[in-house]
C-alpha positions in Angstrom: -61.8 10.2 -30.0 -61.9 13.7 -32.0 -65.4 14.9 -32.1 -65.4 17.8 -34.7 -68.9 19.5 -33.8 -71.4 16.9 -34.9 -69.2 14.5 -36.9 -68.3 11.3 -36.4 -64.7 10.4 -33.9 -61.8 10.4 -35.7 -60.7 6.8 -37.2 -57.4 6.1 -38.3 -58.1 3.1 -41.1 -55.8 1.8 -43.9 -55.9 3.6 -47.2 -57.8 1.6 -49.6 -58.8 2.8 -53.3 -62.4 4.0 -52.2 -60.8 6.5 -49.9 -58.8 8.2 -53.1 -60.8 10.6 -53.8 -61.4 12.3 -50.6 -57.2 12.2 -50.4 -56.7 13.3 -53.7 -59.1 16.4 -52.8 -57.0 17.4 -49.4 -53.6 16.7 -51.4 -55.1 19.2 -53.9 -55.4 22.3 -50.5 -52.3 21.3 -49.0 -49.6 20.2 -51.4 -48.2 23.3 -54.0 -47.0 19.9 -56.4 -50.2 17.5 -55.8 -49.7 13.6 -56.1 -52.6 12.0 -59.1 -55.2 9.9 -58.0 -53.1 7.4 -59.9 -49.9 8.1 -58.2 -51.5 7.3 -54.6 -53.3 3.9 -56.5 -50.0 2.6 -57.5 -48.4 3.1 -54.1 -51.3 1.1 -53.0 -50.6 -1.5 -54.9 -46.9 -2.1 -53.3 -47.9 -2.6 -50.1 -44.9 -5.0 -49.3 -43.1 -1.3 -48.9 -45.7 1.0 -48.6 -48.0 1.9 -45.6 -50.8 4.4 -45.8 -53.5 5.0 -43.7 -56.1 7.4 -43.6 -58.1 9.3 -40.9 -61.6 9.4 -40.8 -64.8 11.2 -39.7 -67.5 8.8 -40.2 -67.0 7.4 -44.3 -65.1 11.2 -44.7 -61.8 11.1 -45.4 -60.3 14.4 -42.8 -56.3 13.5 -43.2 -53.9 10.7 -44.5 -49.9 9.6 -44.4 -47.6 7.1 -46.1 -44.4 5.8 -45.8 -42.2 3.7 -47.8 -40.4 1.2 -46.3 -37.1 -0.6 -47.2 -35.4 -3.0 -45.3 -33.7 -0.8 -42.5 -35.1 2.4 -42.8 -38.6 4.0 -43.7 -39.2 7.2 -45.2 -42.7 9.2 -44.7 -44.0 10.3 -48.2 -46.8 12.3 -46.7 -48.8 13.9 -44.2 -51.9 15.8 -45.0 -55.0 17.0 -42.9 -58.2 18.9 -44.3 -57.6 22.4 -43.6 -61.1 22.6 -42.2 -59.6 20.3 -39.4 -56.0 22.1 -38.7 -55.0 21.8 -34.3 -57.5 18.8 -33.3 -54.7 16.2 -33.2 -55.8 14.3 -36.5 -51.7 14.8 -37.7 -50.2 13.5 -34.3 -52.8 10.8 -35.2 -51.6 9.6 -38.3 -47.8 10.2 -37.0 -48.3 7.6 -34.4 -50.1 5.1 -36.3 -47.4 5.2 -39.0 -44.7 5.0 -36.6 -45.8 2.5 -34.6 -46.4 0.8 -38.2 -42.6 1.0 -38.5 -42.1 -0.4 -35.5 -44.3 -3.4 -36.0 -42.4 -4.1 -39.1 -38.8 -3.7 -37.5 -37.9 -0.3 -38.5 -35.5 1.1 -36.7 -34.6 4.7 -38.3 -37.5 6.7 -40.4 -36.5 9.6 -42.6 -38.6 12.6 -44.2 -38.3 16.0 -45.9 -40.5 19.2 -44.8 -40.2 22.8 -45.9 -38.0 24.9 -44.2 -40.7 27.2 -43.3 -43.1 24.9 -42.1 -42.6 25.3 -38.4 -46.1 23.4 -37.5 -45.1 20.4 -39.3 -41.7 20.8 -38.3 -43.1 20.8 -34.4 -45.2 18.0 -35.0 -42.2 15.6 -35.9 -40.0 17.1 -33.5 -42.6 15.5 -30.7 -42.0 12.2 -32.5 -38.5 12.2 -32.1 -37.2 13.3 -35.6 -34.3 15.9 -35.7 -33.0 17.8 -38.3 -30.3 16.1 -40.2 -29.9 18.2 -42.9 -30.8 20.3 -45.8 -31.7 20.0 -49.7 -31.5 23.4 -51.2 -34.1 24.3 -53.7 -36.3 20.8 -53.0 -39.4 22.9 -53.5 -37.9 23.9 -57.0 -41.4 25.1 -57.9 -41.5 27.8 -55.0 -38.1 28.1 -54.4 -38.1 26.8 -51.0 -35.6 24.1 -49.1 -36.3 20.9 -47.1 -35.3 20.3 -43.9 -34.2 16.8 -43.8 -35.5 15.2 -40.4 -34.6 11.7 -39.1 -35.8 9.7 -36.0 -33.8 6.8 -34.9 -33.7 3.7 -32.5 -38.3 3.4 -32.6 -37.4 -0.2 -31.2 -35.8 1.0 -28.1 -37.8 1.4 -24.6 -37.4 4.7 -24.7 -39.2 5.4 -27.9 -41.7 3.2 -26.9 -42.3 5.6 -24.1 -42.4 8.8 -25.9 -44.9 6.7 -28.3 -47.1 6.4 -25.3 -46.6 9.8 -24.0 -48.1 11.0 -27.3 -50.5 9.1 -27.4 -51.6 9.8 -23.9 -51.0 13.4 -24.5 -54.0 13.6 -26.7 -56.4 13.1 -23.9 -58.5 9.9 -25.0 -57.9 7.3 -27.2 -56.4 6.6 -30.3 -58.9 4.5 -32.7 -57.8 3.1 -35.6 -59.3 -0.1 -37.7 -57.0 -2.6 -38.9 -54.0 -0.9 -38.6 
């Protein structure tokens, strides 16, 4: 568990509607185009190919991800820890509860974008497997900046399972989550 001073360990949970607000309000610091309350409620309500989760400190809400899921591949939508809460291993968190989310519902290759000059980010999936697979100029249209298209492939093989488990083990104590 993450103890931030005197808060509450870190819990990875589902994302349910009660937890929008606190998401909206860290999509609001780290996101330049922010997702609506009301985009994050509708992808709630698909949750035949939609996965999110949120990590908390006690009932706050201190990071969240998403992916979308089809019927071979999955594609994160998003990533996002409370700036107040940057380097204590919340994001590697998330990352392997969603992955091993994919892998529990037979995903084999996941996909994302990142900006090109987010090296942190870029770091953080590069531990989970994902390499760059290419680039879409001008994704960021709105500050002129590319993504870095990243893909990780084969989560159902031993060996991903492994580096799964390395991860995990890497972050010194355990991983809690609730219901997911």
């Amino acid at each position: 568990m993450i103890a931030v001073s005197t808060e509450a360990p870190v819990v990875i949970a589902p994302m349910r509607r009660r937890h929008l607000r606190g998401v909206v309000q860290i999509e609001q610091q780290t996101n330049h185009r922010p997702w609506s309350h009301g985009l994050f409620a509708g992808e709630l309500r698909m949750p035949s190919s939609r996965f999110y989760v949120v990590a908390l400190s006690g009932s706050v809400v201190v990071g969240f991800g998403g992916v979308m899921l089809t019927t071979a591949e999955a594609h994160v939508t998003n990533v996002a820890v409370d700036p107040a809460h940057h380097r204590q291993g919340i994001g590697t968190r998330l990352m392997a509860v969603l992955m091993r989310g994919c892998i529990e519902r037979d995903i084999d290759d996941v996909t994302l974008e990142v900006r090109v000059s987010n090296r942190g980010a870029q770091e953080l999936y590069r531990g989970f497997g994902f390499a760059p697979g290419g680039i879409r100029p001008n994704y960021y249209a709105d500050i002129g900046e590319d993504a870095l298209i990243m893909w990780a492939h084969d989560l159902r093989s031993a060996s991903y399972g492994q580096r799964l488990d390395a991860l995990i083990t890497g972050l010194g104590d355990e991983l809690r989550t609730d219901g997911c």
